[in-house]
C-alpha positions, 0 to 999 in steps of 0.5 A: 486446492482453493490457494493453488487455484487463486495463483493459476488466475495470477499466474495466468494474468501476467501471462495474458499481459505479456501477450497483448497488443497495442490497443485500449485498456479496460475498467478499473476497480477503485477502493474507498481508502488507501490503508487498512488499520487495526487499531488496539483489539479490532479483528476485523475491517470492511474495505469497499470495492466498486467495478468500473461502468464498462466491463465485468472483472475479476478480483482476486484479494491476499496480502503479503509482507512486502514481497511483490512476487510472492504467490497468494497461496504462499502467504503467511500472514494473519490477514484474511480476506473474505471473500478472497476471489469475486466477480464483479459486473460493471458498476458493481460494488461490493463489501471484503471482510478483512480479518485478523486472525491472530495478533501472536508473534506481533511486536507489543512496543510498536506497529506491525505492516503487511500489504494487501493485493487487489488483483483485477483481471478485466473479462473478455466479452464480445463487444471488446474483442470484436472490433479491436484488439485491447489489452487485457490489464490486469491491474494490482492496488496494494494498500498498507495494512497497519495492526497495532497492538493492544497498548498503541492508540493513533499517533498524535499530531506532534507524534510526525514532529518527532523525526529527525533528518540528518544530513551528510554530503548527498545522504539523509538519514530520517529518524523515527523514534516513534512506535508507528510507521511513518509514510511521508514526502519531503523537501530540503531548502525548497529544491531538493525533492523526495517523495514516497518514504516510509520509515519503520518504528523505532528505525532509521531510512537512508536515502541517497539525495539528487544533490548534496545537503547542507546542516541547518537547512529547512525541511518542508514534509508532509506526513499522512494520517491514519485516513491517508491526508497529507499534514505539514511540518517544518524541521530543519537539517542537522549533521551525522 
């Protein structure tokens, strides 16, 4: 019952969404990081959440194995949100336990991803309904979920050193040999621009380029840390 419910208020949101006119948007809930991890044995992570200063909102929390239309109720996976829906009033900030109920049938060489879902629906009060019509936004924050299993530490600095970018015409390759996902922004001979990848451990990403590139050309590209900073690294192209 408790599963139907919390996609009634999803399902409604975008509902609400699709409905509205121009007008104002309304609060918005911010978090305190952008990833979540489970490093070796840990079975539990606290992520803050704090409303903004004009509206009470809503906020409804599930996670998912990537797939953006998924309904909570069909989620599947072993992280747990407790409490999975709240309300919060305007500047409030409150704690979700997230934990992790198994780690069974997680690889043991690498990491695992799932995604969680901060789904906020801004309510209705007679102040924002009164002199004009707003929208009412309901705004999802997905963050990475990263678990580990119990033989994988952090990755080491030098550990982003280890991709490798091949080139063919317009198609890079980005290589990862390590056991952790990679999530990264990159530039090839200071012009051709990609941002936004992650690749897989153990995994190749392939990605189609603005232009063509060319073997032995500098690769400037950033890696994010466990606490979601950017580090440096330089590389060079090589050929399929």
């Amino acid at each position: 019952m408790r599963s139907c419910k919390l996609w009634l208020v999803f399902s409604s949101a975008l509902a609400i969404a699709s409905q509205c006119f121009s007008g104002n948007a309304l609060a918005v809930v911010n978090v305190d990081r952008t990833r979540i991890i489970f490093s070796a044995n840990q079975t539990s992570q606290t992520l803050n959440v704090k409303n903004g200063p004009e509206n009470p909102t809503v906020v409804q929390i599930w996670s998912d194995e990537g797939d953006l239309m998924q309904s909570p109720d069909l989620s599947k996976t072993p992280v747990f949100a407790m409490p999975p829906m709240m309300r919060l009033s305007p500047d409030e900030q409150r704690s979700i336990r997230l934990v992790l109920t198994t780690r069974q049938s997680l690889p043991e060489d690498r990491e695992s991803l799932y995604w969680l879902n901060i789904y906020q629906i801004p309510a209705l009060t007679q102040q924002t309904g009164s002199a004009e019509r707003k929208i009412v936004l309901p705004l999802r924050i997905r963050l990475k979920v990263f678990v580990r299993p119990a033989t994988l530490n952090a990755p080491k600095p030098d550990d982003a050193q280890k991709l490798r970018f091949v080139v063919k015409g317009n198609q890079l390759r980005v290589e990862n040999p390590t056991r952790w996902f990679m999530s990264l922004r990159l530039q090839i001979a200071n012009k051709i621009q990609v941002n936004d990848v992650m690749v897989a451990p153990l995994t190749t990403q392939s990605i189609t380029l603005s232009q063509p590139a060319q073997p032995n050309e500098k690769v400037s590209y950033e890696v994010f840390d466990d606490n979601g900073n950017p580090v440096s690294y330089i590389s060079t192209t090589r050929s399929s």
